[in-house]
C-alpha positions as CSV (number, residue, x, y, z in Angstrom):
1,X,272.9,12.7,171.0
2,X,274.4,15.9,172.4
3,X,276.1,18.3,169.8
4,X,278.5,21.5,170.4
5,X,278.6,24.2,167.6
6,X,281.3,26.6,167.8
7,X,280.3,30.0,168.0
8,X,280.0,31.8,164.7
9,X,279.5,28.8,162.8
10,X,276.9,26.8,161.7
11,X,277.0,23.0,161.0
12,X,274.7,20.7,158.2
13,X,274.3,17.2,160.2
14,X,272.1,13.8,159.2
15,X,270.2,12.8,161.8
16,X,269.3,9.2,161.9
17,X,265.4,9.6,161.6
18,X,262.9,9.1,159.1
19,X,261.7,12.1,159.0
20,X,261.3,15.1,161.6
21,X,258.8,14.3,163.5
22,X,260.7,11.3,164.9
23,X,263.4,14.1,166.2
24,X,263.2,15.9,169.3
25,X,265.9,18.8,170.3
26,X,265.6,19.3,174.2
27,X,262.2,18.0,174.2
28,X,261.1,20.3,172.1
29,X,259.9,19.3,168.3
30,X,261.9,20.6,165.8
31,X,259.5,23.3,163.7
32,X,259.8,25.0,167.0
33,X,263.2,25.5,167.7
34,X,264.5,28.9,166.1
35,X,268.2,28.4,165.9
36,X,267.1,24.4,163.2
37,X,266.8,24.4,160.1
38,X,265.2,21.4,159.1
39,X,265.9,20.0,155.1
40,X,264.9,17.4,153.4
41,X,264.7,13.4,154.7
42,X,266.5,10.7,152.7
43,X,267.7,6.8,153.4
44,X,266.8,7.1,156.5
45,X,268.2,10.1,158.0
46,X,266.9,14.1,158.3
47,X,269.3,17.0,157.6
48,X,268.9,19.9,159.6
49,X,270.9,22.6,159.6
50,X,272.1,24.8,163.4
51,X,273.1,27.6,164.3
52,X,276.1,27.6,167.1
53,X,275.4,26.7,170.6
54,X,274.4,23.4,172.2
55,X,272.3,20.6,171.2
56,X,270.5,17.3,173.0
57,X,268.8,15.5,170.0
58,X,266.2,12.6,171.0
59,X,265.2,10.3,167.8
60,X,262.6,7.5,168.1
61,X,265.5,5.2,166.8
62,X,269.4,5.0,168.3
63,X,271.6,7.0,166.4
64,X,274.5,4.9,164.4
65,X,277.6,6.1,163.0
66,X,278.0,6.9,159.1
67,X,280.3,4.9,157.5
């Protein structure tokens, strides 16, 4: 999943993960990546919060749209 934050802003999004671990951002995990703020996990999805700039998430399961 590939997310675009404008500059200057910053954006709260559910990931569809169980918790964290399960999330990837460039390859990286995500306690490593200074521009994530990772919150809490709940019905099956993460919330992180990011800073602007560009994004390629990797979960262990496919992401699905919120209805």
């Amino acid at each position: 999943m590939e997310l675009i934050i404008p500059a200057n802003t910053r954006a709260t999004v559910f990931l569809p993960a169980d918790n964290s671990n399960a999330i990837k951002e460039n390859g990286a995990s995500l306690d490593v990546v200074k521009s994530v703020t990772i919150g809490k996990s709940e019905n099956g999805y993460t919330i992180v919060e990011l800073g602007s700039g560009t994004y390629h998430f990797e979960m262990d399961k496919p992401a699905v749209a919120m209805k």
